[in-house]
KEPA-692475 format. One line per 10 residues: number of its first residue (from 1); their letters; for each residue x, y, z of N, C-alpha, C. Coordinates in steps of 0.1 Angstrom, whole numbers, always signed. Example, Ala and Ser with C-alpha at 12.3 -4.5 7.8 and 13.67 -1.06 7.14 Angstrom:
! KEPA-692475
1) as) +132/-57/+78/+123/-45/+78/+132/-33/+78 | +128/-22/+71/+137/-11/+71/+129/+0/+79
END
This chain:
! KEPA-692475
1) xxxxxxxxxx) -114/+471/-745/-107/+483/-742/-92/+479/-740 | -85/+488/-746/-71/+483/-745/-64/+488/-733 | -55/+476/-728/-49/+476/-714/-35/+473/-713 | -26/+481/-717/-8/+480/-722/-3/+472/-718 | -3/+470/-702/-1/+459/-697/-1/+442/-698 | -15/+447/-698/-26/+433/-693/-25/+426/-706 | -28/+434/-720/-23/+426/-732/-15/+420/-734 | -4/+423/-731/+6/+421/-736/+9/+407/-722 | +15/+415/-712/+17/+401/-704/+6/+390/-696 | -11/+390/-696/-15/+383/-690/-25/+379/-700
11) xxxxxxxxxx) -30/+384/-710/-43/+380/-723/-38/+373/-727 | -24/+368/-729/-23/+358/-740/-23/+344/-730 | -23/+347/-717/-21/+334/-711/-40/+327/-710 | -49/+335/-716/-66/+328/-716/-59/+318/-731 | -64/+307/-726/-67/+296/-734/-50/+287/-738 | -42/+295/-725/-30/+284/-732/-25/+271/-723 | -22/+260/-731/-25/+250/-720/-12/+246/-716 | -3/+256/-724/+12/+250/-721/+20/+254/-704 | +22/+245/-699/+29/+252/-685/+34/+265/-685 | +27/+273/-671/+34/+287/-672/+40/+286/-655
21) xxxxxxxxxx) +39/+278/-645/+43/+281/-633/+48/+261/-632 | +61/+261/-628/+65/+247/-623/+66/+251/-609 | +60/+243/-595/+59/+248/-586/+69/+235/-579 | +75/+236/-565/+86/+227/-561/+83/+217/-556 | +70/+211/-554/+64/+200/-551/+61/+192/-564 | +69/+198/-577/+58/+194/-583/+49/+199/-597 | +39/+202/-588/+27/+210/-592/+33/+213/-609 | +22/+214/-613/+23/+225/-626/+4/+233/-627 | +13/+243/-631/+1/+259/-633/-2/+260/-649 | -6/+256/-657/-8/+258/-672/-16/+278/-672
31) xxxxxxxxxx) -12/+281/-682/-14/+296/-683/-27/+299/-683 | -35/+290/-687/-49/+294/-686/-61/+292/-674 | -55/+281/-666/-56/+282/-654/-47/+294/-645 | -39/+299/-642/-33/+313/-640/-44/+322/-646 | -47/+326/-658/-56/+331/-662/-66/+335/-650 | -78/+322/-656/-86/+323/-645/-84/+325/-631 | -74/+325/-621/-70/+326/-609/-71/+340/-610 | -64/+346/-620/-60/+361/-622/-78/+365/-622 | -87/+360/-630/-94/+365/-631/-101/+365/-622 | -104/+356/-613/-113/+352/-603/-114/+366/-592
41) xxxxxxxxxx) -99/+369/-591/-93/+379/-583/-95/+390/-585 | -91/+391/-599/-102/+405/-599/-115/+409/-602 | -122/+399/-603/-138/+398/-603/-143/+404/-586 | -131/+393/-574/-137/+395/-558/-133/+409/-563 | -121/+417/-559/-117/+430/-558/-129/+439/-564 | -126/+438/-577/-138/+442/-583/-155/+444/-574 | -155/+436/-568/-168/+437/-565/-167/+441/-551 | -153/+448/-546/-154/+452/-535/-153/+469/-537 | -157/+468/-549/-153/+484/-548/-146/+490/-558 | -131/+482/-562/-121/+484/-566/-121/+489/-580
51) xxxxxxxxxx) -116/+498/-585/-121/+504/-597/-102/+512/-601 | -103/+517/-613/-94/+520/-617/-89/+538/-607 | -72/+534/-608/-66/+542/-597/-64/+542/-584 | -78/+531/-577/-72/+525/-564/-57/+518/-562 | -57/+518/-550/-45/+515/-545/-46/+501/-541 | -40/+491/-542/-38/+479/-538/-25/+473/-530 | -24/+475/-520/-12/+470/-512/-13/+454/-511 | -3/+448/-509/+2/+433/-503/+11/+433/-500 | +12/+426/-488/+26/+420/-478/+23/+404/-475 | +27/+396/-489/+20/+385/-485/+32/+372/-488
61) xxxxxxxxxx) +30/+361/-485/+41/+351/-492/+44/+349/-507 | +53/+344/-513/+53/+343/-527/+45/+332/-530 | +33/+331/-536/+29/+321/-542/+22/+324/-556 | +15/+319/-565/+13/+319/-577/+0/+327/-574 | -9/+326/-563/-22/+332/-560/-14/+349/-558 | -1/+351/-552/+3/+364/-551/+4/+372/-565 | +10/+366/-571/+12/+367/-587/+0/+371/-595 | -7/+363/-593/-21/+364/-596/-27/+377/-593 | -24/+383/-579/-28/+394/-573/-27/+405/-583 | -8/+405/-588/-5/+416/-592/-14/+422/-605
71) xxxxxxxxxx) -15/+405/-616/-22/+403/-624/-35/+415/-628 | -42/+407/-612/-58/+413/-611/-55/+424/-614 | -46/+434/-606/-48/+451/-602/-43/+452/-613 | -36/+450/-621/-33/+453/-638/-40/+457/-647 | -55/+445/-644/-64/+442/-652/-76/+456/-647 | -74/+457/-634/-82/+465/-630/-80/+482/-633 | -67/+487/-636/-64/+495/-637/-58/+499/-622 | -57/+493/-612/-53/+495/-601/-37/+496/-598 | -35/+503/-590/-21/+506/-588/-13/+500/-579 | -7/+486/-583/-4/+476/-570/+12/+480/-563
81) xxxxxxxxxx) +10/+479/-550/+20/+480/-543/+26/+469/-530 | +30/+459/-535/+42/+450/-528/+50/+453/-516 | +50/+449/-507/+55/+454/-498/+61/+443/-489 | +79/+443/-483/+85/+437/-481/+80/+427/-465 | +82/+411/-467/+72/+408/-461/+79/+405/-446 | +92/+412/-445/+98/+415/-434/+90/+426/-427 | +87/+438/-431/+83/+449/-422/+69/+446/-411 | +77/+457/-406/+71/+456/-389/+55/+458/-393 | +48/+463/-385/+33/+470/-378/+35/+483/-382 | +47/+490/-376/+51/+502/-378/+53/+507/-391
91) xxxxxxxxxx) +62/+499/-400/+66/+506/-414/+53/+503/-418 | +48/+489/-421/+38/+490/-427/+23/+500/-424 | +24/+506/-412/+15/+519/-412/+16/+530/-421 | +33/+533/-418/+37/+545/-428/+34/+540/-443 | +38/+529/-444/+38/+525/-463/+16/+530/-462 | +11/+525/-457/-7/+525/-455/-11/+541/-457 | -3/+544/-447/-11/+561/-446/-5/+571/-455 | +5/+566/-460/+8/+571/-474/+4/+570/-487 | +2/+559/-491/-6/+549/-506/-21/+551/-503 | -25/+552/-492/-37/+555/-487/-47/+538/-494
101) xxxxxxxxxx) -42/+529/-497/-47/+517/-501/-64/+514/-500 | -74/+511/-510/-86/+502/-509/-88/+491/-502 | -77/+484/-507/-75/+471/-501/-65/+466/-496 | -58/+457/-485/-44/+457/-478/-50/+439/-480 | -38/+436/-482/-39/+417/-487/-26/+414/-475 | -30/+405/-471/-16/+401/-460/-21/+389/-457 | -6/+382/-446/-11/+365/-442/-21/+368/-431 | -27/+355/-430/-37/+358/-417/-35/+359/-407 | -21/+353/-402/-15/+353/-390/-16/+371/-384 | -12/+379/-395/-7/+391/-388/-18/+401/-395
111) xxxxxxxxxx) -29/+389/-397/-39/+400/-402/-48/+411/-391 | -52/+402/-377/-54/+410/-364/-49/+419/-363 | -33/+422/-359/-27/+431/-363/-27/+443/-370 | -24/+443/-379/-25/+447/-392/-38/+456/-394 | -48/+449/-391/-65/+454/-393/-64/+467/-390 | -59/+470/-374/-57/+483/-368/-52/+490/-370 | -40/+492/-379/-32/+499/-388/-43/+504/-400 | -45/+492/-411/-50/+492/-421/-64/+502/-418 | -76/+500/-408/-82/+506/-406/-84/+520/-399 | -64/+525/-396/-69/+536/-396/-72/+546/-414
121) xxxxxxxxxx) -66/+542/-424/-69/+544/-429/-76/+541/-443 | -88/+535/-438/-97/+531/-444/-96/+518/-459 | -84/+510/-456/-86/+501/-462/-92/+487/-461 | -97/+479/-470/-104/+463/-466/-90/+459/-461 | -94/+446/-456/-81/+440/-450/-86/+422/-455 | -79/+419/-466/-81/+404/-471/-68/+399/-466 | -70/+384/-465/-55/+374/-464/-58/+368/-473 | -40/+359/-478/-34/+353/-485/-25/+347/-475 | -21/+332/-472/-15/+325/-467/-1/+320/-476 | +9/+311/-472/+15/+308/-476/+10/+291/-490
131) xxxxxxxxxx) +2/+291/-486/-9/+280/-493/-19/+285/-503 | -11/+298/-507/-28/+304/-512/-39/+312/-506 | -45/+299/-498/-54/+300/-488/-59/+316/-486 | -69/+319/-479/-69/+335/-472/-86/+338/-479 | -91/+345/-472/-99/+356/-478/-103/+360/-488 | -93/+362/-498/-94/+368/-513/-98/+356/-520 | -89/+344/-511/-95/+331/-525/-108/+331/-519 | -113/+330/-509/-126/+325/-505/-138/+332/-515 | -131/+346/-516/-137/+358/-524/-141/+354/-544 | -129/+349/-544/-125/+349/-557/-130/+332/-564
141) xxxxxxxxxx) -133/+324/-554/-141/+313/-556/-153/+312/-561 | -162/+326/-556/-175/+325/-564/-177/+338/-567 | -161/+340/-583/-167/+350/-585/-161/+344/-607 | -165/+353/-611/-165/+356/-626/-154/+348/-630 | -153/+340/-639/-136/+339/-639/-133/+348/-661 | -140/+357/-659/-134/+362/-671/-135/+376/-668 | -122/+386/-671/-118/+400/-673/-122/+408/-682 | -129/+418/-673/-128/+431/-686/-123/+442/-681 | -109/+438/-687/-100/+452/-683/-101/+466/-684 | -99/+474/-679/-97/+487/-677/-90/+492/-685
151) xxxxxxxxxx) -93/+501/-693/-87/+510/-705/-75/+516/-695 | -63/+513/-698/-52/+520/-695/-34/+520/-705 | -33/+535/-707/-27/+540/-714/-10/+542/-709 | -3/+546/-715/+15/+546/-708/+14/+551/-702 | +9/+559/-699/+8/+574/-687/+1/+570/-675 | -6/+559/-677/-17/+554/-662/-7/+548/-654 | -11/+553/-642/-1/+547/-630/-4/+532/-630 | +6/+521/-626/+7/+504/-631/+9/+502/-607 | +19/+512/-610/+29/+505/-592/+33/+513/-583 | +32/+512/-569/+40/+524/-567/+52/+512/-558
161) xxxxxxxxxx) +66/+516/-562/+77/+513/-554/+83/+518/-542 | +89/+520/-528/+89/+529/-524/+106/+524/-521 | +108/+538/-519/+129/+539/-521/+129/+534/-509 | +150/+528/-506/+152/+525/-492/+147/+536/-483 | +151/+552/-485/+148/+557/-476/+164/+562/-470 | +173/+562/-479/+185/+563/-470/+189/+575/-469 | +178/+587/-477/+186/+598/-475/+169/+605/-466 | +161/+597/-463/+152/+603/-453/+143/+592/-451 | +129/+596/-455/+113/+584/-455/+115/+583/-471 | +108/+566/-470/+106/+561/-482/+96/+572/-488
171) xxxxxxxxxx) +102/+571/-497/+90/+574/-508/+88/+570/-521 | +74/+571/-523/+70/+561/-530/+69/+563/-548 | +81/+558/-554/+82/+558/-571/+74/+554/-576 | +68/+560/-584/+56/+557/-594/+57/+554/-606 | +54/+540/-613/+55/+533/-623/+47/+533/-633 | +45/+538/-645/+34/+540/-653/+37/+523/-660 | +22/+523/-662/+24/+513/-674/+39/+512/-688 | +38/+526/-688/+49/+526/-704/+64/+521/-695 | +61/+527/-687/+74/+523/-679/+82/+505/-672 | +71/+502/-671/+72/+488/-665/+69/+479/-681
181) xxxxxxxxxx) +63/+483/-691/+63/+474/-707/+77/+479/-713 | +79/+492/-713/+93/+495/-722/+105/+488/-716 | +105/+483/-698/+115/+479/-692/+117/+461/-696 | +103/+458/-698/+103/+442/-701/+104/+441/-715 | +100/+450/-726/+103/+449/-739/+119/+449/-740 | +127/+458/-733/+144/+457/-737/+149/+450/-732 | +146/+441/-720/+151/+431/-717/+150/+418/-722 | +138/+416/-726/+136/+405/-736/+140/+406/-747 | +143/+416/-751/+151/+416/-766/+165/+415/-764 | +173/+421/-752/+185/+418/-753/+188/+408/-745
191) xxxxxxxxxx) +182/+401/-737/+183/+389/-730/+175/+377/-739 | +173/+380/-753/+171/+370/-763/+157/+360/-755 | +154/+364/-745/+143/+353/-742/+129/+351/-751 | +123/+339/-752/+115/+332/-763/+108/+325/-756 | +96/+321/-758/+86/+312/-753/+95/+291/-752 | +102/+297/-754/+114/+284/-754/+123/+284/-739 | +120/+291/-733/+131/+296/-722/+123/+288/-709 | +131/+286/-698/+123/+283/-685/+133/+296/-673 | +125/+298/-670/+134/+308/-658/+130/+305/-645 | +141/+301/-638/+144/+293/-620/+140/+307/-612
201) xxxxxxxxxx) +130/+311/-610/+126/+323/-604/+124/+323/-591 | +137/+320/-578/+138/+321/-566/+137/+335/-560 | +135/+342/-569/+136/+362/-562/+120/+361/-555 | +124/+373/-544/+108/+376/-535/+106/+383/-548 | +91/+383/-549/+83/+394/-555/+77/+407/-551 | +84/+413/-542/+79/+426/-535/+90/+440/-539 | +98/+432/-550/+108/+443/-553/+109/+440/-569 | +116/+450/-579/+115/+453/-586/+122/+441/-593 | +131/+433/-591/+139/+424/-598/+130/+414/-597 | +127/+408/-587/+119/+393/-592/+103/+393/-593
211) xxxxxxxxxx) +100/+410/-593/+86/+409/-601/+82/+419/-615 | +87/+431/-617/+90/+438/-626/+100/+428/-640 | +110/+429/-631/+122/+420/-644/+117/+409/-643 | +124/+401/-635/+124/+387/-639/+103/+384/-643 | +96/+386/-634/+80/+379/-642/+78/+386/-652 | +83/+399/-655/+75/+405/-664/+80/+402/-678 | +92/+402/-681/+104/+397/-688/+100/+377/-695 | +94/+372/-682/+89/+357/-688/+73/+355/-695 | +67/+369/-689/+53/+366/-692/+51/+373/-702 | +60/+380/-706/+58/+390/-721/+65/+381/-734
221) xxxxxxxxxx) +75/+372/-730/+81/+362/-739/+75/+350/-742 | +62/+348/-732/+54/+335/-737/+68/+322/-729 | +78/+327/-719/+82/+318/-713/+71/+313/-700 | +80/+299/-696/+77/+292/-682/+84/+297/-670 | +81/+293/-658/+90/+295/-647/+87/+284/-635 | +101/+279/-628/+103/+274/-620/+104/+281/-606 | +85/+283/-600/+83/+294/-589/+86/+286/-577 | +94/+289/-569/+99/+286/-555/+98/+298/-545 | +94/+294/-532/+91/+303/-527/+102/+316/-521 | +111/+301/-523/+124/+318/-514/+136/+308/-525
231) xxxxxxxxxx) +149/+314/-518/+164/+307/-525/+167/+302/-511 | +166/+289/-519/+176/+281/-511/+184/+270/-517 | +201/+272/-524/+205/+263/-528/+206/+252/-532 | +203/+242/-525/+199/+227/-526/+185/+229/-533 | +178/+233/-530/+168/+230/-538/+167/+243/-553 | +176/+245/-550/+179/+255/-566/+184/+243/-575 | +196/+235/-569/+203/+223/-580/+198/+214/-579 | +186/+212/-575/+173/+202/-580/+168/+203/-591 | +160/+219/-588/+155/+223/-600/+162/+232/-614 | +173/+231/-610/+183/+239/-620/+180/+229/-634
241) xxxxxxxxxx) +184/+216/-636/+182/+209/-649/+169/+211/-657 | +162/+219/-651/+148/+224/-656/+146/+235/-667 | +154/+242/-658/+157/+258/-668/+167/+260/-676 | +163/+272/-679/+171/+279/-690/+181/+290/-686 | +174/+298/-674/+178/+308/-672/+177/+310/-661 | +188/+313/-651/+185/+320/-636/+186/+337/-634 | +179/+342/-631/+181/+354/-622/+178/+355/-607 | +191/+358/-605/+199/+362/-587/+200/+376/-584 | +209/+371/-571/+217/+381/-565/+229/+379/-561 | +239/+385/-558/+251/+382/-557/+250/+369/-546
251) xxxxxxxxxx) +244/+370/-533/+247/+358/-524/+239/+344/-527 | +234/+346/-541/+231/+334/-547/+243/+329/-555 | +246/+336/-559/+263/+328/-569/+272/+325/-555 | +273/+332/-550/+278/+330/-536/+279/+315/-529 | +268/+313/-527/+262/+299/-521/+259/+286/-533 | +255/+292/-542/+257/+284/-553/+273/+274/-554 | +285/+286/-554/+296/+282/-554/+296/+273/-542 | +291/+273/-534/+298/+264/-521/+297/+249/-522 | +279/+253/-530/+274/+238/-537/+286/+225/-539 | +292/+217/-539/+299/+204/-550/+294/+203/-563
261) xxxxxxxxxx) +283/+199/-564/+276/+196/-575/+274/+210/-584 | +277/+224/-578/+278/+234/-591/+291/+230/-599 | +291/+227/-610/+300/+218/-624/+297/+226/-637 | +306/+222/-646/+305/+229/-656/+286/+218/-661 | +293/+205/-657/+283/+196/-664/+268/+200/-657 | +267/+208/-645/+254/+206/-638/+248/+215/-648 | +256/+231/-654/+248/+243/-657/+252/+244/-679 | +252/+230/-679/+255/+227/-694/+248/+232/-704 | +233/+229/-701/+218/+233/-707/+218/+246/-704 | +225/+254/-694/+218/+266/-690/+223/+281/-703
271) xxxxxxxxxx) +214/+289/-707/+211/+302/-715/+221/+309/-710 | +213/+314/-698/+214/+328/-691/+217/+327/-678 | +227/+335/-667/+226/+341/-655/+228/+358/-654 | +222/+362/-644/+216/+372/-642/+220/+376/-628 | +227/+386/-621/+232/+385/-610/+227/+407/-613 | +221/+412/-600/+214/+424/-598/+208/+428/-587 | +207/+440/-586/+200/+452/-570/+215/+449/-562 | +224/+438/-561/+240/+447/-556/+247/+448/-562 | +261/+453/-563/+269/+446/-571/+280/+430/-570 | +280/+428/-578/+291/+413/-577/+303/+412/-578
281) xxxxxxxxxx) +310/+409/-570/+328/+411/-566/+332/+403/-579 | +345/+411/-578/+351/+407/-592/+356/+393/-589 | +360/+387/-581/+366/+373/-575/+353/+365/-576 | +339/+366/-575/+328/+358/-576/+323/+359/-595 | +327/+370/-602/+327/+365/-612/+334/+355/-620 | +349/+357/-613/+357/+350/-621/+356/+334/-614 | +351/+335/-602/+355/+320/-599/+339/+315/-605 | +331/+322/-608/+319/+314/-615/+317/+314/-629 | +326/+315/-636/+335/+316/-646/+342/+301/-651 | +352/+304/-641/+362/+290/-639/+352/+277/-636
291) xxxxxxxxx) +345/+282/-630/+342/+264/-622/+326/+261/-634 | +322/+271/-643/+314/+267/-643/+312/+272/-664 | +320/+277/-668/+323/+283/-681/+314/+291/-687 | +303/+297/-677/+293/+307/-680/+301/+322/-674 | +295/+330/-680/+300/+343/-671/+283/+351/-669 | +285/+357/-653/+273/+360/-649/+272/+376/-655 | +260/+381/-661/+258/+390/-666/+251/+398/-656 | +257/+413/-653/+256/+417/-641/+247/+431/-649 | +231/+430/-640/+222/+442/-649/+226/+456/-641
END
């Protein structure tokens, strides 16, 4: 059954053995292992119920098992919703009794918590740790590791995002599939990316830039990525000689600059920068310009 999404950015990763996740210890993720993680995941879900149009919330750490998450509910036809892993008890009630969620994925620490929220309105409550670790894997350990996706069309809901909220309560934008493939199709064509690319992917994944753009944009090009859990400079110009491409935020060029070691020679190899969600002062273009002979492309 054809799945707009899932084809295009997660099918082609069954059987590839080329690196798709460089992790900072280290590690390497080959695509087809990802695959099966992805699959595993939505086999547990799956068998909790989960069926196409549910709601799938997470408030969880960035790790490849989170990624994976998004994967699953893709495959499931499910409608995944990320949620910022700063919020309280409180917001996260409102974001719950809104989305009305199947299932709420969060760390275990604040899963107690959380349960009593989540169960007032009637969702499972799985963890995911900073390790992976949690619930869902325990789930997804002894389960299927092959997908059969859910028939979904441009018009089937893929996400729901929800606004800052500055002119009242968030509310929650709704992402169809056509919407979230037409947005990674024109960026990969005009950001020339190719299964040749590596992208330094320090963005949280609970918002539209470092999981919409930047993952969706690498996994529809048959690129790699260098997954780190948060941005933290020094360990960005570790892994910088790795990639091809960075996508930021402005207080990443920011801090970047303060670096010594940011040189024309450090970012020689590098494609692309990407600077987005604020805007960037005209003095941080030009001085990252000067010191470094790239100019940041501001989406």
């Amino acid at each position: 059954m054809p799945n707009l999404l899932f084809d295009a950015l997660f099918a082609p990763l069954r059987g590839r053995a080329g690196v798709l996740l460089v992790l900072a210890d280290g590690r390497q993720i080959t695509g087809d292992a990802f695959y099966r993680m992805l699959a595993h995941q939505a086999a547990a879900l799956a068998g909790l119920g989960v069926v196409k149009g549910d709601r799938i919330a997470a408030q969880v750490p960035k790790t490849p098992e989170a990624l994976a998450l998004y994967g699953a509910a893709v495959a499931l036809g499910a409608v995944f919703l990320p949620l910022n892993t700063a919020y309280t008890a409180a917001e996260v009630d409102y974001f719950l009794g809104d989305a009305r969620p199947k299932v709420f994925v969060c760390e275990g620490s604040k899963a107690l918590g959380l349960a009593v929220v989540a169960g007032r309105y009637g969702a499972e409550v799985l963890t995911m740790d900073a390790d992976g670790s949690g619930s869902l894997r325990d789930l997804a350990e002894g389960a299927a590791d092959e997908v059969r996706p859910a028939s979904c069309s441009a018009d089937d809901l893929a996400a729901l995002l929800y606004t800052s909220g500055t002119t009242g309560r968030s509310k929650g934008a709704m992402l169809s599939h056509g919407n979230l493939m037409s947005n990674a199709q024109v960026l990969a064509q005009e950001w020339r990316f190719t299964a040749d690319d590596v992208l330094l992917h320090a963005l949280p994944i609970f918002h539209t830039h470092g999981l919409f753009v930047a993952s969706n944009v690498a996994l529809l090009s048959g690129a790699s990525m260098v997954w780190l859990a948060g941005f933290d400079a020094a360990e960005v110009m570790v892994h910088l000689p790795k990639a091809t491409v960075l996508m930021g935020v402005p207080t990443f060029y920011t801090r970047l600059l303060d670096a010594p070691a940011m040189t024309r020679e450090a970012v020689g190899h590098m494609r692309l920068f990407v600077s987005g969600s604020a805007p960037l002062l005209a003095e941080t273009h030009l001085e990252w310009e000067a010191r470094t002979g790239h100019r940041i492309l501001e989406r």
